[in-house]
N, CA, C and O atoms as a CHARMM CRD file, in Angstrom:
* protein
*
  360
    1    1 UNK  N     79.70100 118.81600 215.86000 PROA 1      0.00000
    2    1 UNK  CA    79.08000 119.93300 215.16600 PROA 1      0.00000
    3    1 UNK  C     79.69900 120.03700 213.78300 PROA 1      0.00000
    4    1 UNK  O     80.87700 120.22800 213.48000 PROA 1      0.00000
    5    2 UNK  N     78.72500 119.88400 213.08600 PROA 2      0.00000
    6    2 UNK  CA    79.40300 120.30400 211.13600 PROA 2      0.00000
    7    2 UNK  C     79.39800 121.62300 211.19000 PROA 2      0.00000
    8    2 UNK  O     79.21400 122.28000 212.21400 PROA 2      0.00000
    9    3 UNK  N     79.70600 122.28500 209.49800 PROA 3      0.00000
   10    3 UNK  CA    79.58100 123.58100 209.15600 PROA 3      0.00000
   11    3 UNK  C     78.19500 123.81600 209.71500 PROA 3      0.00000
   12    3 UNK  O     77.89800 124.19000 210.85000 PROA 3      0.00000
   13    4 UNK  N     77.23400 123.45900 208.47500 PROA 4      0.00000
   14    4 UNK  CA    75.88100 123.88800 208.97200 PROA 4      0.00000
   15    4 UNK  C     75.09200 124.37500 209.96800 PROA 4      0.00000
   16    4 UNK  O     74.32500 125.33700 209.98700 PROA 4      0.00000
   17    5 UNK  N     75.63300 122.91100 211.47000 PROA 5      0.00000
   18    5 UNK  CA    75.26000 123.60400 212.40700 PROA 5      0.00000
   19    5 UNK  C     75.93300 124.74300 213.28300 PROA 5      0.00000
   20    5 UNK  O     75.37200 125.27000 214.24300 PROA 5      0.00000
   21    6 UNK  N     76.87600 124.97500 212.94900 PROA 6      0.00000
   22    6 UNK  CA    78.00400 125.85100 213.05300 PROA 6      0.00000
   23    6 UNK  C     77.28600 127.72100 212.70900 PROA 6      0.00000
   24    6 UNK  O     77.27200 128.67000 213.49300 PROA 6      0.00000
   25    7 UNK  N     76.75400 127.65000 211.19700 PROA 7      0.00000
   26    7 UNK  CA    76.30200 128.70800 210.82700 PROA 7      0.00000
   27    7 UNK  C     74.75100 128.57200 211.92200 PROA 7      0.00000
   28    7 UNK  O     74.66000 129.55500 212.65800 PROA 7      0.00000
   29    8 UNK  N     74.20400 128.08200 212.00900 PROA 8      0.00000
   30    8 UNK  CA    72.59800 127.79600 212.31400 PROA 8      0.00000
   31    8 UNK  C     73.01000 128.48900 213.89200 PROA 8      0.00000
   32    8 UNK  O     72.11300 129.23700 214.28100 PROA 8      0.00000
   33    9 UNK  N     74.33300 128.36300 214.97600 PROA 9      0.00000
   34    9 UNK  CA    74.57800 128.65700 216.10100 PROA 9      0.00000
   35    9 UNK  C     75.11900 129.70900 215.85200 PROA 9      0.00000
   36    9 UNK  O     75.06400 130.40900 216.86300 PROA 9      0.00000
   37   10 UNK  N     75.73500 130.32600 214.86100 PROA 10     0.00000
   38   10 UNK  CA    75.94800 131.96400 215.12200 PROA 10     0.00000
   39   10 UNK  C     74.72100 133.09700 214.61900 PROA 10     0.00000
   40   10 UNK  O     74.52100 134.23200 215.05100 PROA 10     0.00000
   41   11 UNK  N     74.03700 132.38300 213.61100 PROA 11     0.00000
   42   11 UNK  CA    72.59700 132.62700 213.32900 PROA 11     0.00000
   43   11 UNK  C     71.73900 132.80500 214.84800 PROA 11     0.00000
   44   11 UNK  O     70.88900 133.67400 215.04300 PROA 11     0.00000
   45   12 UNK  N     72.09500 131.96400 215.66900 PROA 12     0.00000
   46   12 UNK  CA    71.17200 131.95800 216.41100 PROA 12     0.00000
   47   12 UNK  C     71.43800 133.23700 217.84800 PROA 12     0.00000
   48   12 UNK  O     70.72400 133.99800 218.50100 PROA 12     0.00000
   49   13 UNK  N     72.91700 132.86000 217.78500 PROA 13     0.00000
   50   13 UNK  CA    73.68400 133.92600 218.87700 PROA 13     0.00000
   51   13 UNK  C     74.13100 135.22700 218.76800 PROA 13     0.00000
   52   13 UNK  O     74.64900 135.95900 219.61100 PROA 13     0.00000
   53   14 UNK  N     73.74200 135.48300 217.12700 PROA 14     0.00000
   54   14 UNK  CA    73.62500 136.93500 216.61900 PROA 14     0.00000
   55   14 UNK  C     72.70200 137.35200 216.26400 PROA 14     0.00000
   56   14 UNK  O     72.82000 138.57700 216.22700 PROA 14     0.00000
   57   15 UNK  N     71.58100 136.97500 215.88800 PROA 15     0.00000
   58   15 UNK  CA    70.29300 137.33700 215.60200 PROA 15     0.00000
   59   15 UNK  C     70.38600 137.49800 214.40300 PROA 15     0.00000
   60   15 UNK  O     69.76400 138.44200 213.91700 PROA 15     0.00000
   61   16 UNK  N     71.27400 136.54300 213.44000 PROA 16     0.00000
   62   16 UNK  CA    71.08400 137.18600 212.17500 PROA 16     0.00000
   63   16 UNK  C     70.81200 136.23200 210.83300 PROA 16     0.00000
   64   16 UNK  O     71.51200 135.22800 210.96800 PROA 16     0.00000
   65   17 UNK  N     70.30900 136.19300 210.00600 PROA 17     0.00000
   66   17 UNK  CA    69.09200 135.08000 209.14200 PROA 17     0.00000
   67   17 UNK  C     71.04900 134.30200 208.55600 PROA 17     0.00000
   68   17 UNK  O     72.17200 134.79000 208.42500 PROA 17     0.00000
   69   18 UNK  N     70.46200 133.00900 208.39700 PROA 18     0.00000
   70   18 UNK  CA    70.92300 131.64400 208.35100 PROA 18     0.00000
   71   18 UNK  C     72.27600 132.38100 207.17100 PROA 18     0.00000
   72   18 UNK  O     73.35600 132.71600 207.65600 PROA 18     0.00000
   73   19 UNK  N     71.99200 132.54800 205.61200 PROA 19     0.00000
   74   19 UNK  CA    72.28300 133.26400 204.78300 PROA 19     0.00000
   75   19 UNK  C     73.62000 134.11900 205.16500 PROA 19     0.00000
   76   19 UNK  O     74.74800 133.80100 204.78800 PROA 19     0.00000
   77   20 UNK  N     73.29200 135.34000 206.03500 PROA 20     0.00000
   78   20 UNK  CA    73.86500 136.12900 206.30000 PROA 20     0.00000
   79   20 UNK  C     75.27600 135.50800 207.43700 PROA 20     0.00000
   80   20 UNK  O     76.47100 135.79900 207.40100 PROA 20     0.00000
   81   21 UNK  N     74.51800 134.57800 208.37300 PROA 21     0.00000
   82   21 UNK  CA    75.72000 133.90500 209.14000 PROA 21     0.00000
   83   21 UNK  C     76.75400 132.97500 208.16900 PROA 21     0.00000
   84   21 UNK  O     77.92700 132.64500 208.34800 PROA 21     0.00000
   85   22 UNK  N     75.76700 132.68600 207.01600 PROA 22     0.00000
   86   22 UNK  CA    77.24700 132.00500 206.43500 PROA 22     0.00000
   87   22 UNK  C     77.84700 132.32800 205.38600 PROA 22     0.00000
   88   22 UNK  O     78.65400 131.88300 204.57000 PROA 22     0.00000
   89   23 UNK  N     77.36700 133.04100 205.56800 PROA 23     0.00000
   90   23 UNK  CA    78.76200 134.46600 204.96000 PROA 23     0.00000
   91   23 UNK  C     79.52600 134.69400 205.77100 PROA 23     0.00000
   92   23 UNK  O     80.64700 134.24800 205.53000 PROA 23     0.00000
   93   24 UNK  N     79.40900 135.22900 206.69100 PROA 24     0.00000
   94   24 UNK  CA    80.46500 135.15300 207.44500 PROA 24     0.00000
   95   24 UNK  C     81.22200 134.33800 208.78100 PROA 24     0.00000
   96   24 UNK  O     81.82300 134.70000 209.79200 PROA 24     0.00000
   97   25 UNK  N     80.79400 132.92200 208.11500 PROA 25     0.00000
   98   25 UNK  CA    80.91500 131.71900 208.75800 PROA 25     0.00000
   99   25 UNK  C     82.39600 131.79600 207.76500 PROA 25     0.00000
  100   25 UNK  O     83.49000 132.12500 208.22300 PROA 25     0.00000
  101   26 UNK  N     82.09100 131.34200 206.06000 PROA 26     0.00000
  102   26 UNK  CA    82.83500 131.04400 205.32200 PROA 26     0.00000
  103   26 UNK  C     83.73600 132.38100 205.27100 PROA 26     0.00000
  104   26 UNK  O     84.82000 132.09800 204.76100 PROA 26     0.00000
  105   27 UNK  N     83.68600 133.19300 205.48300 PROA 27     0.00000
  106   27 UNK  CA    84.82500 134.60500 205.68700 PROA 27     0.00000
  107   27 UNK  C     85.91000 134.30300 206.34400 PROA 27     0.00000
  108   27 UNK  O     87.08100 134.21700 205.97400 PROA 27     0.00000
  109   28 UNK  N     85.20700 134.09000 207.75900 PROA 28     0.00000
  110   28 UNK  CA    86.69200 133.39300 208.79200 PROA 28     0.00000
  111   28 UNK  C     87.45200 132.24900 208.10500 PROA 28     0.00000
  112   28 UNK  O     88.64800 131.97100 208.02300 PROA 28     0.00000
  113   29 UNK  N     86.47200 131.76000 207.70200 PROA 29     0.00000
  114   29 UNK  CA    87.31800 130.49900 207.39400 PROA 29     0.00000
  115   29 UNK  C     88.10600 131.00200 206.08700 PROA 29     0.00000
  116   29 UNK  O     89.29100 131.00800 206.42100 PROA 29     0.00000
  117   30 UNK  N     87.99700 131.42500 204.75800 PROA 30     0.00000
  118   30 UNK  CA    88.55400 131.74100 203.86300 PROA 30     0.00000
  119   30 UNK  C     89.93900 132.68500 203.95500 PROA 30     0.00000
  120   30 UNK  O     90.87000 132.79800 203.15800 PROA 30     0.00000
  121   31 UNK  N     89.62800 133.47800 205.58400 PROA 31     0.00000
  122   31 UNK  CA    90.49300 134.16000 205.99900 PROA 31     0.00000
  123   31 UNK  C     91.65100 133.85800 206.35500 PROA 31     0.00000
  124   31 UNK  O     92.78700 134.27700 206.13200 PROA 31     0.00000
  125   32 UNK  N     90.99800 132.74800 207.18000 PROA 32     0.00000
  126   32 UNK  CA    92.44900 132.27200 208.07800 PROA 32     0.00000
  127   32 UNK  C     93.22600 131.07300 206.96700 PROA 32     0.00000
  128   32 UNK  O     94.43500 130.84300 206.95400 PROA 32     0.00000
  129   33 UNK  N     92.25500 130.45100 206.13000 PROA 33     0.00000
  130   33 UNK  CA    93.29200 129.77800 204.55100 PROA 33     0.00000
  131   33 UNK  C     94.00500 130.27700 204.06200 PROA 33     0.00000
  132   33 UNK  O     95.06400 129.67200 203.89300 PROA 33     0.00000
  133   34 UNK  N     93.91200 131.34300 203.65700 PROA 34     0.00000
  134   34 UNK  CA    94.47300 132.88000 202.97700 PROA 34     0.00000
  135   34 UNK  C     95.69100 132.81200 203.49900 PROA 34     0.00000
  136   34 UNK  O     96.72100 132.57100 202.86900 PROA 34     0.00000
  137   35 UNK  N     95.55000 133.12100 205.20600 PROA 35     0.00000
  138   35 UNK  CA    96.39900 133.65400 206.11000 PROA 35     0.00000
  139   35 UNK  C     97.67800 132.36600 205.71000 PROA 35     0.00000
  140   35 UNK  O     98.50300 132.58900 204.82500 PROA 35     0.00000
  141   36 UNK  N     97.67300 131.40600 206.28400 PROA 36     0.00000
  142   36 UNK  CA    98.34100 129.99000 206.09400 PROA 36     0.00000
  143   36 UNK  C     98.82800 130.06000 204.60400 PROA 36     0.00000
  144   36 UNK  O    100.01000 130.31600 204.37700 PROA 36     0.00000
  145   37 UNK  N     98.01700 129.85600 203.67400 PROA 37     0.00000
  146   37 UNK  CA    98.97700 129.85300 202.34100 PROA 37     0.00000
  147   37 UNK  C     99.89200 130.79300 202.46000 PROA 37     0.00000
  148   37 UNK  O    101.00300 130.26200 202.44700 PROA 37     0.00000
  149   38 UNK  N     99.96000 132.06000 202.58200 PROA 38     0.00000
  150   38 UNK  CA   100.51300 132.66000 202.37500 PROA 38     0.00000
  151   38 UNK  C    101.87600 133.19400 203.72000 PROA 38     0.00000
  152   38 UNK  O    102.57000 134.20400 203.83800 PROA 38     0.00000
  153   39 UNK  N    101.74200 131.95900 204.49900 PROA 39     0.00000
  154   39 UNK  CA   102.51100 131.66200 205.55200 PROA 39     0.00000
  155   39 UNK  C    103.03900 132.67100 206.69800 PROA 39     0.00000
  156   39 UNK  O    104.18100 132.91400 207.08600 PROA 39     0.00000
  157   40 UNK  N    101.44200 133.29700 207.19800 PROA 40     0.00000
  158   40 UNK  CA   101.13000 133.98000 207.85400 PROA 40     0.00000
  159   40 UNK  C    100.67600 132.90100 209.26200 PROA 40     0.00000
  160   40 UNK  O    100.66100 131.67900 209.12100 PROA 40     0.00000
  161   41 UNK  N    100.35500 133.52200 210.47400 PROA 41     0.00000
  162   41 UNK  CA   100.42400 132.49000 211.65200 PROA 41     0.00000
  163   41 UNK  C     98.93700 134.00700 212.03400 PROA 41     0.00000
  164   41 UNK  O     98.81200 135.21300 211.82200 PROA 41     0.00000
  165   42 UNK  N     97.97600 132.65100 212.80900 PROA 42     0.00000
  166   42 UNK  CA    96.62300 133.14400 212.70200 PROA 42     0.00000
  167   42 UNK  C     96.60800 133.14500 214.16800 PROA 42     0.00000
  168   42 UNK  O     96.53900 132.00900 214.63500 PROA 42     0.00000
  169   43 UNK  N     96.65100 134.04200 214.98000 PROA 43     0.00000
  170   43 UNK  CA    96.34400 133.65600 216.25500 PROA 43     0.00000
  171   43 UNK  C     95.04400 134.34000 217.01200 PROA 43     0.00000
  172   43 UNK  O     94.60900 135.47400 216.81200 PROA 43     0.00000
  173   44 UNK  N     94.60600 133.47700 217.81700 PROA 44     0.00000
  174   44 UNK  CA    92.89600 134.14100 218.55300 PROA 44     0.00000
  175   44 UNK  C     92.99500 133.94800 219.77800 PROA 44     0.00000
  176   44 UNK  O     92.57700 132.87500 220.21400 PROA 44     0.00000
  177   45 UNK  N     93.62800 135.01400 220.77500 PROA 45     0.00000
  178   45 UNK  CA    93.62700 135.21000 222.03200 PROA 45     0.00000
  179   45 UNK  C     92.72500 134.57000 222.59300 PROA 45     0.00000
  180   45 UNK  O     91.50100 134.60900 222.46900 PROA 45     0.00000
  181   46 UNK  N     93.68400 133.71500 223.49500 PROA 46     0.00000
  182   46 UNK  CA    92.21400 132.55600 224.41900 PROA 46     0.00000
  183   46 UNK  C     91.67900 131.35500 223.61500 PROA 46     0.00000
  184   46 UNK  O     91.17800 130.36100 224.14200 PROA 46     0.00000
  185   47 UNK  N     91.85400 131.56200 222.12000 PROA 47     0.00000
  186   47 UNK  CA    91.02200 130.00000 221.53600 PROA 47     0.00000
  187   47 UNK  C     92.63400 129.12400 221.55600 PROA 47     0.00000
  188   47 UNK  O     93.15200 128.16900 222.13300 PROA 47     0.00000
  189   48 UNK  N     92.95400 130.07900 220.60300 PROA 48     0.00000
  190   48 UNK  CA    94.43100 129.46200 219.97300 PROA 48     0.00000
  191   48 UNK  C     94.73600 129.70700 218.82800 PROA 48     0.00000
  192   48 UNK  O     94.08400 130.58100 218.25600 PROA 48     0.00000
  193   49 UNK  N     95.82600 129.02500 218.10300 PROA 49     0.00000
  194   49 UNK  CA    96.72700 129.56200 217.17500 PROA 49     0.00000
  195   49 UNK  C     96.56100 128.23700 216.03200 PROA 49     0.00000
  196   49 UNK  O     96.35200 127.05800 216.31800 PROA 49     0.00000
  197   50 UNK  N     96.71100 128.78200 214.79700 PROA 50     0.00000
  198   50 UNK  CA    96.80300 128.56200 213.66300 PROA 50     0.00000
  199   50 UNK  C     98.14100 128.57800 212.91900 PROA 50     0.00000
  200   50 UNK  O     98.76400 129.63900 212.89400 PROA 50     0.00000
  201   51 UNK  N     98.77200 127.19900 212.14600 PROA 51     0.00000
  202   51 UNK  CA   100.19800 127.84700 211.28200 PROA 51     0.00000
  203   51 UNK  C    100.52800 126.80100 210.68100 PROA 51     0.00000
  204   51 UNK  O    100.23800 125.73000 211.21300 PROA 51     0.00000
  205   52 UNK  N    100.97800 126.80800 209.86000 PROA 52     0.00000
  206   52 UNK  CA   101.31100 126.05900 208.93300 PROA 52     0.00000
  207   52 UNK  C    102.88700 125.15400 209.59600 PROA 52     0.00000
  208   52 UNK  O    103.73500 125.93700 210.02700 PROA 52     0.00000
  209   53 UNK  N    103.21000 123.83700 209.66500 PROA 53     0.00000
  210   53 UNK  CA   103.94800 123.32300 209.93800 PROA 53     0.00000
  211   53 UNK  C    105.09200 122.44800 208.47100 PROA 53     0.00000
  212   53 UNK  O    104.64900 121.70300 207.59700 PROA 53     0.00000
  213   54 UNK  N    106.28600 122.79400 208.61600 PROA 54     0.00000
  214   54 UNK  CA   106.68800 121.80700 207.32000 PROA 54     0.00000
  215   54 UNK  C    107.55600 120.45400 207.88800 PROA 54     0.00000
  216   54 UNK  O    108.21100 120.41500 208.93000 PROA 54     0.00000
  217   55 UNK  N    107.40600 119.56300 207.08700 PROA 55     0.00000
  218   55 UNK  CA   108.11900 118.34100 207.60900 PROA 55     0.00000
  219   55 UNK  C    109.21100 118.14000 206.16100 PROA 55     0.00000
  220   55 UNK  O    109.06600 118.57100 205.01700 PROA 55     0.00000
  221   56 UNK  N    109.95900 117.57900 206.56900 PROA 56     0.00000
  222   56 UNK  CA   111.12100 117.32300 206.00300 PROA 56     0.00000
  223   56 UNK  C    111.09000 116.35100 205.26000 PROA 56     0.00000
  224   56 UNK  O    110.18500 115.63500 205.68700 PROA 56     0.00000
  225   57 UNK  N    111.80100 115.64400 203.91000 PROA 57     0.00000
  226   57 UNK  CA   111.71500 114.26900 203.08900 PROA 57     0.00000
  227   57 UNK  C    112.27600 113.54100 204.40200 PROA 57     0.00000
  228   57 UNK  O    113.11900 113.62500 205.29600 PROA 57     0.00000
  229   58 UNK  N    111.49200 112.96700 204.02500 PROA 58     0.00000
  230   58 UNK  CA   112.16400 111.61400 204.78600 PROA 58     0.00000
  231   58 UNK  C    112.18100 110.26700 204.42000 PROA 58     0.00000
  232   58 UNK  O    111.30100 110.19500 203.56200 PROA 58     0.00000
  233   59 UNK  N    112.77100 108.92300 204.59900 PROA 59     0.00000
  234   59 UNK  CA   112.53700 107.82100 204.35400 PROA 59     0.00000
  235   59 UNK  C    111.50000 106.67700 205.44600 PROA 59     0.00000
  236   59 UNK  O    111.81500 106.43000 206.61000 PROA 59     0.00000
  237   60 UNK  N    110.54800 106.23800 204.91500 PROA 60     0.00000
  238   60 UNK  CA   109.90000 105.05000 205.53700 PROA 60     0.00000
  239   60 UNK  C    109.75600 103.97600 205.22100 PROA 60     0.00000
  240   60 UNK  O    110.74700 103.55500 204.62600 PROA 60     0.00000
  241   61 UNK  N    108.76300 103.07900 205.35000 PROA 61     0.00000
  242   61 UNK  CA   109.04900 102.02400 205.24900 PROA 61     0.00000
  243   61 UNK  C    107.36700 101.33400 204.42900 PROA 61     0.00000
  244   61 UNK  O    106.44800 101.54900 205.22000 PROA 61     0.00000
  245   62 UNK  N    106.93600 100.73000 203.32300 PROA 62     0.00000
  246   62 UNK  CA   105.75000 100.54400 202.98300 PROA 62     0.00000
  247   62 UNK  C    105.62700  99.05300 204.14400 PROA 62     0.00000
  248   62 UNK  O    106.41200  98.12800 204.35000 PROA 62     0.00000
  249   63 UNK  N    104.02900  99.44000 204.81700 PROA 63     0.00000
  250   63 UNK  CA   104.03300  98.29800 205.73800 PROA 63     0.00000
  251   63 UNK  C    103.71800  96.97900 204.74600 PROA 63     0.00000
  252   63 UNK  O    104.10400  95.88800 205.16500 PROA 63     0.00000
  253   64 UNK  N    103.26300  97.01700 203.88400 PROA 64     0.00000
  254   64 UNK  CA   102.93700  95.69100 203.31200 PROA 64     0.00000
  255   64 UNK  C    104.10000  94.87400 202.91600 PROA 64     0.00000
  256   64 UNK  O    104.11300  93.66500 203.14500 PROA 64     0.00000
  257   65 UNK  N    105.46700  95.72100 202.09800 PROA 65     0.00000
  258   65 UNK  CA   106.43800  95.14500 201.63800 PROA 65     0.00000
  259   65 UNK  C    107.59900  95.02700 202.19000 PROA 65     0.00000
  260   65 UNK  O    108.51200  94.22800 201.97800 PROA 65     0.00000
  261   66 UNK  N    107.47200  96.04000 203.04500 PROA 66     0.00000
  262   66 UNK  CA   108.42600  96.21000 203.80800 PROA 66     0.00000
  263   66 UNK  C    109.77300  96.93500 203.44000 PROA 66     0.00000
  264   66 UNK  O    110.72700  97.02000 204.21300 PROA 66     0.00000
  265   67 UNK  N    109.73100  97.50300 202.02600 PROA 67     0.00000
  266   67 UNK  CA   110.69400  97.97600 201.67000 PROA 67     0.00000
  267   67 UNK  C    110.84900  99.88400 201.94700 PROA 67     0.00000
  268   67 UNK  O    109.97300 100.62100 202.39900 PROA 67     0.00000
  269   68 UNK  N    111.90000 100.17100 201.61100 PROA 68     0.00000
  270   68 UNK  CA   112.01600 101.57100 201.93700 PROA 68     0.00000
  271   68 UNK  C    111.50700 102.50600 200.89300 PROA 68     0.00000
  272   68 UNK  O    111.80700 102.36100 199.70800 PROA 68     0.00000
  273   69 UNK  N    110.67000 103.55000 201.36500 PROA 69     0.00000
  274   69 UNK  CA   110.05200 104.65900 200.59100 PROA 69     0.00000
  275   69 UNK  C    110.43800 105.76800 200.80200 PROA 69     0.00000
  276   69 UNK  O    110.85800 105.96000 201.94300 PROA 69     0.00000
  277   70 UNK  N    110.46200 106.79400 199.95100 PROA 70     0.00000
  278   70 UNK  CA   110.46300 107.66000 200.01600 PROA 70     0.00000
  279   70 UNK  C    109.79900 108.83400 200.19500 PROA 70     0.00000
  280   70 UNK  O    109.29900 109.24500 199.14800 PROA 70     0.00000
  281   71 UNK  N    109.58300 109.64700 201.33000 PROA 71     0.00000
  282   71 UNK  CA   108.33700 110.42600 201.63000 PROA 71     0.00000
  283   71 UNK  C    108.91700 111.86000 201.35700 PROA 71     0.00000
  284   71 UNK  O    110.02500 112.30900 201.65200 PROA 71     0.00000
  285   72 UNK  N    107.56800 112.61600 200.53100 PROA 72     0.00000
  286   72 UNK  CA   108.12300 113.98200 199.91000 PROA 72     0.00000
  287   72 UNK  C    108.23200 114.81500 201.44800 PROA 72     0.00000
  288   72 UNK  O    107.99300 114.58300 202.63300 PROA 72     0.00000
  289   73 UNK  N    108.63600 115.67600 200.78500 PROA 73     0.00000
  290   73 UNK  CA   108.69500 117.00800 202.10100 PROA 73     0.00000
  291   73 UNK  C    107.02400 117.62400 201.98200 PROA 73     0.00000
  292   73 UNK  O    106.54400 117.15800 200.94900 PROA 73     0.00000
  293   74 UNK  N    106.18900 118.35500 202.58200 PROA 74     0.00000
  294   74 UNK  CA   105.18500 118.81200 202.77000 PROA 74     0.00000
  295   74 UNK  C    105.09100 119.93200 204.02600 PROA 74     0.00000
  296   74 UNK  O    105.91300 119.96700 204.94200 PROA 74     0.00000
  297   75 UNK  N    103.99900 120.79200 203.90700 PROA 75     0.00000
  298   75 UNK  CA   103.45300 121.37800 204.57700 PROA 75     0.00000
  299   75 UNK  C    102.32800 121.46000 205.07700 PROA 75     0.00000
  300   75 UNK  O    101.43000 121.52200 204.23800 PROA 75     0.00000
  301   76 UNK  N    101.94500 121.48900 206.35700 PROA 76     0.00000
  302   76 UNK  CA   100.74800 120.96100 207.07300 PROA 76     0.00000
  303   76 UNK  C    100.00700 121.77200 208.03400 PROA 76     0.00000
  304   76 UNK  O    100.55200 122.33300 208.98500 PROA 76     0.00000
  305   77 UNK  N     98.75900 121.82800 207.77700 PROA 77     0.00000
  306   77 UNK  CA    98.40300 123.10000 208.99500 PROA 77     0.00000
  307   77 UNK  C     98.19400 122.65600 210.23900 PROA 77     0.00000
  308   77 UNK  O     98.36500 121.44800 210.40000 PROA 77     0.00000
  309   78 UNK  N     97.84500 123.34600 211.23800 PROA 78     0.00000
  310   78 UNK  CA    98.58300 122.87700 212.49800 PROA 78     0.00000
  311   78 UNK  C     97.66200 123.59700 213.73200 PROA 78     0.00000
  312   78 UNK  O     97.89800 124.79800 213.59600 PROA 78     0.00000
  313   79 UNK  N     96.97400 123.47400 214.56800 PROA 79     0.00000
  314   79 UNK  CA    96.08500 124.22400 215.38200 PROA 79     0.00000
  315   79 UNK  C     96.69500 123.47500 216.93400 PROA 79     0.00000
  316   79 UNK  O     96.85800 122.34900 217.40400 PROA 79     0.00000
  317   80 UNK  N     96.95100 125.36100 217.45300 PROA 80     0.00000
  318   80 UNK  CA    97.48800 124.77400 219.03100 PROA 80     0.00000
  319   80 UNK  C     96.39400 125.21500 219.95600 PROA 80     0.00000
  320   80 UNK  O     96.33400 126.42400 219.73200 PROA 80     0.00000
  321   81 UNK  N     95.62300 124.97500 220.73600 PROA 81     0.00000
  322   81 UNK  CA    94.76800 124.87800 221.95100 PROA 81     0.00000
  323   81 UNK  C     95.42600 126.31200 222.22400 PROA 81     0.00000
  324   81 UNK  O     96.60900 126.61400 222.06500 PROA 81     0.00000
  325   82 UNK  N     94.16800 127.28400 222.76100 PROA 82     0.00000
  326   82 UNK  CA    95.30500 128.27200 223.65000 PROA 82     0.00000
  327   82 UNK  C     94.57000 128.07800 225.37800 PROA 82     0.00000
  328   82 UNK  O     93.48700 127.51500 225.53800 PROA 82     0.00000
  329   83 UNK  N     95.14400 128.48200 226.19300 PROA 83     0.00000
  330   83 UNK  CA    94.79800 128.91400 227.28000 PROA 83     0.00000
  331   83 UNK  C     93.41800 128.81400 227.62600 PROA 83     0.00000
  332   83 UNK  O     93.18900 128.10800 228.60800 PROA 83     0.00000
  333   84 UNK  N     92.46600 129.33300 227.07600 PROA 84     0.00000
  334   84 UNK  CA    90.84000 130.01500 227.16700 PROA 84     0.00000
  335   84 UNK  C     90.39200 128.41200 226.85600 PROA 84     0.00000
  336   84 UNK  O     89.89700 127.56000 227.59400 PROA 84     0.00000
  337   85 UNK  N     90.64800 128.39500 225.94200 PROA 85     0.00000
  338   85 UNK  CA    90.38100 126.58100 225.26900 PROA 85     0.00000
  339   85 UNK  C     90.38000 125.47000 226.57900 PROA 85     0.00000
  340   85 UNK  O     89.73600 124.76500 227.35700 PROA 85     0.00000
  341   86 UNK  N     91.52800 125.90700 226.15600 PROA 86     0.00000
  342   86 UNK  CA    91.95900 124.00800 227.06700 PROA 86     0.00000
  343   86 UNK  C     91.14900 124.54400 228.44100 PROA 86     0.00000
  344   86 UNK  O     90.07300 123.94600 228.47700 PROA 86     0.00000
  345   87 UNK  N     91.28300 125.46400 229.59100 PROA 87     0.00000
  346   87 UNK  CA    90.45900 125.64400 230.60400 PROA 87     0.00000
  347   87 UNK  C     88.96600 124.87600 230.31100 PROA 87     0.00000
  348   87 UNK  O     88.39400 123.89700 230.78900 PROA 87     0.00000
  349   88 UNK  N     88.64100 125.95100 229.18000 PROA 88     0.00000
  350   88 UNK  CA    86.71900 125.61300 229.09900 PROA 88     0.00000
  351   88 UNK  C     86.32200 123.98400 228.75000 PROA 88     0.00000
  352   88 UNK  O     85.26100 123.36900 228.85700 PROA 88     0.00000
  353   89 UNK  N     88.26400 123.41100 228.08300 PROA 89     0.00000
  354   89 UNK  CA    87.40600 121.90000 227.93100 PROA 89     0.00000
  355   89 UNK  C     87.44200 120.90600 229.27000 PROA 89     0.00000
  356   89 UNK  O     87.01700 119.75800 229.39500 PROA 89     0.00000
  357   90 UNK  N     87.99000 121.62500 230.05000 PROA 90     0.00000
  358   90 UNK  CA    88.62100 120.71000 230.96000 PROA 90     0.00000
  359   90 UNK  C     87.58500 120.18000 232.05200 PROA 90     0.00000
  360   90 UNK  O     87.95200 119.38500 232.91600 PROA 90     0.00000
């Protein structure tokens, strides 16, 4: 499922014109970005949780040359399955 059909299924499960669902298709979503930059932790009882993860510099290795690189530190967003989830996929 893309965005599109994403809005077109809450359009359809709310009764409300295409337009209007993605508005507030892109809301949640702008919301919970928001939430993360600003290193807030997004959680949705039963779907799951949202948060930003940081990893540390570290050193690797380029596979072609084989020599050692250097990898920056970063931050990464991060989605955990909750409970409600993992059941309904199972």
């Amino acid at each position: 499922m893309n965005k599109s059909e994403l809005i077109d299924a809450v359009a359809d499960a709310t009764e409300m014109g295409k337009g209007q669902a993605g508005l507030v298709v892109e809301a949640v979503l702008d919301t919970i970005t928001n939430a993360l930059v600003s290193g807030e932790t997004v959680s949705l009882i039963g779907f799951g949780s949202f948060s930003v993860k940081e990893r540390a510099a570290r050193t690797g290795r380029d596979p072609r040359s084989g020599q050692s690189i250097e990898i920056k530190a970063s931050k990464n967003p991060v989605f955990k399955a909750g409970k409600g989830l993992k059941d309904a996929v199972k």
